[in-house]
C-alpha positions as a Markdown table, in Angstrom:
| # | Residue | x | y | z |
|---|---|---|---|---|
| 1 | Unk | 109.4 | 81.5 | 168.9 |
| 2 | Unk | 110.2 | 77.9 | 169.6 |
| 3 | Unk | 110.6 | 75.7 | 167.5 |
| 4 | Unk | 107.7 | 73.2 | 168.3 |
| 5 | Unk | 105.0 | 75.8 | 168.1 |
| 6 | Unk | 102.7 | 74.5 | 164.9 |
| 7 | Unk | 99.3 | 75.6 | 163.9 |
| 8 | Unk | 97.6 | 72.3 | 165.3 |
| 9 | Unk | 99.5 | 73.5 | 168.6 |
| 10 | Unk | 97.6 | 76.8 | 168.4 |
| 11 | Unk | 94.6 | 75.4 | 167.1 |
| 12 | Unk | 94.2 | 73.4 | 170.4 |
| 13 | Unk | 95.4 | 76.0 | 172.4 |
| 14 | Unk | 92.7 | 78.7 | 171.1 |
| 15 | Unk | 89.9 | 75.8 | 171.1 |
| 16 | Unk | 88.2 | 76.7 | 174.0 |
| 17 | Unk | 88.4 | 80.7 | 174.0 |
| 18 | Unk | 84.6 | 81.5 | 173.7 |
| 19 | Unk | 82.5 | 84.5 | 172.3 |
| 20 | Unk | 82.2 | 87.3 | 175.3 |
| 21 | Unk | 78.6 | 86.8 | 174.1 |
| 22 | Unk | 77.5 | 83.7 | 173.0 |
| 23 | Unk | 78.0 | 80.7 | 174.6 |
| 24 | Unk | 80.5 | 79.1 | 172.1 |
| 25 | Unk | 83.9 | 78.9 | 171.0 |
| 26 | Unk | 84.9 | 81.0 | 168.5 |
| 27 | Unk | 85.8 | 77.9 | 166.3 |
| 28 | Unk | 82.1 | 76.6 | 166.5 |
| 29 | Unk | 81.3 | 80.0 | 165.9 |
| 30 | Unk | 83.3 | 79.5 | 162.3 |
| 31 | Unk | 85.3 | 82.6 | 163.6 |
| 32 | Unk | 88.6 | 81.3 | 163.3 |
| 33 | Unk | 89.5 | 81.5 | 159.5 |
| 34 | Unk | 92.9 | 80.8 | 159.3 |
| 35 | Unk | 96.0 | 80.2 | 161.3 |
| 36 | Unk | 99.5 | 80.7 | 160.2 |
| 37 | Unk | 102.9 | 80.1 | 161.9 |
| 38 | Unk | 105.7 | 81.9 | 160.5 |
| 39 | Unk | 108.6 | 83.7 | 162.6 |
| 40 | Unk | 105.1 | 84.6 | 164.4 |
| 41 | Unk | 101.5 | 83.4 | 164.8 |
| 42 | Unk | 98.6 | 85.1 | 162.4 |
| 43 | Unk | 95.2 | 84.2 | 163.3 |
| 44 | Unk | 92.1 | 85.5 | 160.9 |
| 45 | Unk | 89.1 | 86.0 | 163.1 |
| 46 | Unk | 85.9 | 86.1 | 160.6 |
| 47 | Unk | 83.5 | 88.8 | 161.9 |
| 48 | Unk | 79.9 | 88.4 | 160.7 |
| 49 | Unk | 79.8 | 92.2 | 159.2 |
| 50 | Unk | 81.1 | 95.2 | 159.6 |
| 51 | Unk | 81.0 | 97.7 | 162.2 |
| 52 | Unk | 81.5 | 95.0 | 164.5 |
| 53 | Unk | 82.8 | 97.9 | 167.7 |
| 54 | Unk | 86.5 | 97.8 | 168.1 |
| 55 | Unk | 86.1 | 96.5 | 171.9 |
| 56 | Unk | 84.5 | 93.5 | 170.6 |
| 57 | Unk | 87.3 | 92.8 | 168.1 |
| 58 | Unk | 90.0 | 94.2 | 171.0 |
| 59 | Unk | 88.3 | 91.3 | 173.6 |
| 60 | Unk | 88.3 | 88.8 | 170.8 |
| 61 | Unk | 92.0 | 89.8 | 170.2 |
| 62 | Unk | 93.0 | 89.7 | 173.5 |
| 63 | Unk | 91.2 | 86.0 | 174.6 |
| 64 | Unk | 93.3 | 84.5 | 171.5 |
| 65 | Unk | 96.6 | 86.0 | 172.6 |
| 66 | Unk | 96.0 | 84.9 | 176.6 |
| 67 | Unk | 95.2 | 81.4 | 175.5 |
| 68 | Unk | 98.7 | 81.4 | 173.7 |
| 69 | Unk | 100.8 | 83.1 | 176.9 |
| 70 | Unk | 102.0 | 79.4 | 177.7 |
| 71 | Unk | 103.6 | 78.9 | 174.1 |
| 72 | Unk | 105.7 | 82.3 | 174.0 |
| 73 | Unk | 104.6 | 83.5 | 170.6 |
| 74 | Unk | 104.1 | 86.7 | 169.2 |
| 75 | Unk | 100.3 | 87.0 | 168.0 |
| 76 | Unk | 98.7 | 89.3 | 164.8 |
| 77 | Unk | 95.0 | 89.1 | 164.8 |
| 78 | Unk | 93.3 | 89.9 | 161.5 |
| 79 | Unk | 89.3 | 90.4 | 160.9 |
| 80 | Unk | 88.0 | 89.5 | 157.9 |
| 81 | Unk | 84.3 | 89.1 | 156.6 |
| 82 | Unk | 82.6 | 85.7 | 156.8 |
| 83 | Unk | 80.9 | 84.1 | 153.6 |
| 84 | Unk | 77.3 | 84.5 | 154.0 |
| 85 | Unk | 77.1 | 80.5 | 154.6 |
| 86 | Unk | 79.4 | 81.1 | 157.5 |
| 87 | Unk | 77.5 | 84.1 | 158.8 |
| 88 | Unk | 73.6 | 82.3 | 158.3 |
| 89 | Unk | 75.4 | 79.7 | 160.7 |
| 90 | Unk | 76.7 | 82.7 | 163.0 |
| 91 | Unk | 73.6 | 84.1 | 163.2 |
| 92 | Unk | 71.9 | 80.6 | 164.1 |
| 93 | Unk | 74.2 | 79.7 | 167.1 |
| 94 | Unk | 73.9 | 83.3 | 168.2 |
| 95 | Unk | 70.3 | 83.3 | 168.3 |
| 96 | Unk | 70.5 | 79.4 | 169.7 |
| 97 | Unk | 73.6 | 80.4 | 172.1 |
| 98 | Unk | 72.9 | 84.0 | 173.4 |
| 99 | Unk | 74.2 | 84.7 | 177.2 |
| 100 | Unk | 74.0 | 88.3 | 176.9 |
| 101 | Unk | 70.9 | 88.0 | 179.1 |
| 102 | Unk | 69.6 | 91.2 | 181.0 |
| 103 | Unk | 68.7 | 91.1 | 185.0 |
| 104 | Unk | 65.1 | 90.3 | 184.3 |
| 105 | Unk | 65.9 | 87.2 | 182.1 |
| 106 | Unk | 64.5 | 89.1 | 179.1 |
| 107 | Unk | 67.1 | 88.4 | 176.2 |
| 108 | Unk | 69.6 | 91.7 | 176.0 |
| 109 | Unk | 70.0 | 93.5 | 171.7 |
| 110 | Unk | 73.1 | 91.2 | 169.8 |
| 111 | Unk | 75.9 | 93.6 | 168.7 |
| 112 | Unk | 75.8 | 91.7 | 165.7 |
């Protein structure tokens, strides 16, 4: 990993990744928990509950680790469980932010 690679350097990078299904960025979101450089980068995504479908977390997982290909780092993605003041918020902008819109216009079931 070089040696310039910090956590505001992935904090930028990872700022505009947004929710497959909301329109927001996971930081607005209050998904991004924590970040940690070591020999590699650890990023805690905060899912709203549990049960959130392991293609949700994989895409999640996956927009993090393509915003970092310019910085050459090896990325660890680890879900953890919002607060319930972080999820009430959640829950707002996803009700407020919803793009998961079906053909019709009529508003499509949250997997949250």
């Amino acid at each position: 990993m070089a040696e310039d690679v910090t956590v505001d350097r992935i904090e930028d990078a990872i700022a505009d990744v947004t929710h497959p299904e909301i329109d927001a960025t996971l930081v607005e979101l209050g998904m991004i928990d924590d970040v940690r450089v070591d020999d590699d980068v650890t990023i805690d995504v905060a899912i709203p509950m549990t049960g959130i479908p392991d293609q949700i977390k994989q895409l999640l997982a996956h927009s993090l680790a393509d915003a970092l290909d310019s910085l050459d780092v090896e990325l660890t993605v680890q879900f953890v469980l919002m607060d319930e003041q972080a999820r009430e918020r959640f829950f707002e902008m996803e009700e407020d932010n919803w793009s998961g819109l079906d053909d019709d216009g009529g508003g499509a079931q949250s997997p949250f």
